[in-house]
N, C-alpha and C positions, 0 to 999 in steps of 0.2 A: 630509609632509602629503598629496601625490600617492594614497599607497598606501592613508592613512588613511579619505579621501574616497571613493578606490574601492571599498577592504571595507565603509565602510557602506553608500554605494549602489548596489552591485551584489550578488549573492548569494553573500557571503561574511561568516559571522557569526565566522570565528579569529582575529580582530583584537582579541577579547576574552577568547575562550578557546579553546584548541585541540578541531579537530574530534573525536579521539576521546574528549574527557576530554568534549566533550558529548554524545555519542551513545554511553557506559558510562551518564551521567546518564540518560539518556535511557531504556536499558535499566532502569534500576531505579526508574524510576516509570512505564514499563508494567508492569512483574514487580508494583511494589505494588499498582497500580488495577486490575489486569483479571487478573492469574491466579488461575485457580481451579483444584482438584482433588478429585476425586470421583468418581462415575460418570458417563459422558455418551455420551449417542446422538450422533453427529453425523451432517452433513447426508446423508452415504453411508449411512449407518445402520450402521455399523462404532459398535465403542465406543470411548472413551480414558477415562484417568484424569485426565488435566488438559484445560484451552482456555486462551487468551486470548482473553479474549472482548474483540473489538474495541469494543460499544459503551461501554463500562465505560472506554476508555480515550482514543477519540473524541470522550468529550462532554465532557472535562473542558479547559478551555479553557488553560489554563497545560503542560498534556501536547501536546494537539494544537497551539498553537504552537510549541513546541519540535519534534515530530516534524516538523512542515513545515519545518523550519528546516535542520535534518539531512536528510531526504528530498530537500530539493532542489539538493544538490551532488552527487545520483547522476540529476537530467537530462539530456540531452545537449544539447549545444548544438545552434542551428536544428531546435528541434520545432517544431511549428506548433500542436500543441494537444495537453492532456491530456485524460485520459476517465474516469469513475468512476460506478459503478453506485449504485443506489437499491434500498435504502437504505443499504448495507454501505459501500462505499469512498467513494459522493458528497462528505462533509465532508472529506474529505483530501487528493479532487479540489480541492473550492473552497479549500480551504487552501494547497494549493500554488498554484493559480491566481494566489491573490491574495501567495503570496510570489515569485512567478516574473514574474508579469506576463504569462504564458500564457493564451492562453482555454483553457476546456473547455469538455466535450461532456459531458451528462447521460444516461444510459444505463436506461434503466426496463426492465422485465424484460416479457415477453408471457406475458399470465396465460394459462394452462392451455395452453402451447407445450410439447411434447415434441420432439426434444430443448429444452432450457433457450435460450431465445432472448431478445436484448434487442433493443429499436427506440433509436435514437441521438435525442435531443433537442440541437436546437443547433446551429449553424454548424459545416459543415465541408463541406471540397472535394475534388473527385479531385487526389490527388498530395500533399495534404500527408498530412506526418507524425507521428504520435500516438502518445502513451505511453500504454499504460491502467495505472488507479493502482488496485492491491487493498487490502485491508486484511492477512487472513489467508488464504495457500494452501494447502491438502489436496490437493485431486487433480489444481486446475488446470482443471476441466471449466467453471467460473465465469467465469475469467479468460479460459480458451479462445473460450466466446460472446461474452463480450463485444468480443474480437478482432474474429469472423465479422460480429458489424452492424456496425463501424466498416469495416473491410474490403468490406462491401457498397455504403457510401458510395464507392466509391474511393480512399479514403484506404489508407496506407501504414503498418501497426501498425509502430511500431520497436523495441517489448521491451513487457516487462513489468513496472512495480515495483509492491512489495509493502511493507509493514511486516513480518510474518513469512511465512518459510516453515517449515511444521513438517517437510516434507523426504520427503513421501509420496506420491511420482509426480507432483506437478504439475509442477517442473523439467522430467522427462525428457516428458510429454505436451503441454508446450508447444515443447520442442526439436524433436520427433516433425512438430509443425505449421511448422515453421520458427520460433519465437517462442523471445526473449531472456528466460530469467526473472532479474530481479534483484532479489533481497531487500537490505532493509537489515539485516533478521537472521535467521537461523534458532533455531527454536524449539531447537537444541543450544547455541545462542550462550546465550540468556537463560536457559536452564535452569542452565549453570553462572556467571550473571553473581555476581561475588562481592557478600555482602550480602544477596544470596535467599533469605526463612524458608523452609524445606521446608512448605508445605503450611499457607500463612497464611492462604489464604483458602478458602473450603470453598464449595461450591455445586453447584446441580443444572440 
């Protein structure tokens, strides 16, 4: 009864089902609601033929509980606070917030900053320590700012999570900075999750 009590009120949801048989779930209802393939500019101005497009799979409220539920058994213990940017990662911020019981920091981008700069909204102190939460990495240059203003606070970045990495230099240019990247997936993971239509959803 001990153990029962503890998985449900502490963040441990395998009491019900095991962790990977719900993060394979998980996998293939982002694959259903946000991959798309087709032609696409992205934000480098390189092209691809697919995305996951995060908001597609962020707004749907039975996905994004579930992803917070899986995302938050890769926190570490003694953070002090999560971080998440506006508009891209922020709902997955407050999602874990509110499955962690962590505060975050809201992160807004500074309009017409070259390089890419964010200002930090929100409590936070010299010395603690912070996760910043992404949605989808490419080159990491996103992730990387959003580090540099939490890091200006005096606070202490401790990694990186992400829902995907598509596996395109952000790892090695967050390593490069001292910074931990940890994905919950790579976009090679969900590409071969079993049950994937080749190219069920179409879009530009």
């Amino acid at each position: 009864m001990d153990d029962l009590l503890t998985a449900l009120l502490g963040r441990n949801g395998d009491v019900f089902q095991d962790r990977l048989q719900r993060k394979a779930e998980l996998a293939r209802d982002i694959i259903a609601s946000s991959y798309l393939t087709g032609e696409f500019t992205m934000s480098d101005g390189l092209s691809s033929t697919y995305i996951f497009h995060p908001s597609l799979f962020m707004t749907k409220p039975t996905v994004l509980r579930r992803l917070v539920s899986v995302l938050a058994a890769l926190v570490p213990q003694r953070i002090d606070r999560l971080a998440g940017s506006e508009p891209g990662s922020l709902p997955i911020a407050t999602g874990l917030a509110l499955e962690t019981g962590i505060p975050f920091i809201a992160l807004r981008e500074v309009p017409e900053a070259a390089p890419l700069s964010f200002a930090a909204l929100g409590e936070v102190h010299a010395g603690e320590r912070v996760v910043v939460v992404e949605d989808v990495v490419k080159s990491g240059s996103r992730a990387l700012a959003a580090a540099r203003a939490i890091e200006r606070s005096g606070a202490i970045v401790d990694r990186v999570l992400c829902v995907i990495d598509r596996e395109e230099g952000g790892s090695a240019l967050l390593s490069e900075a001292g910074l931990l990247l940890e994905p919950l997936f790579t976009a090679r993971e969900l590409l071969v999750t079993p049950g994937r239509a080749p190219g069920s959803r179409g879009g530009r």
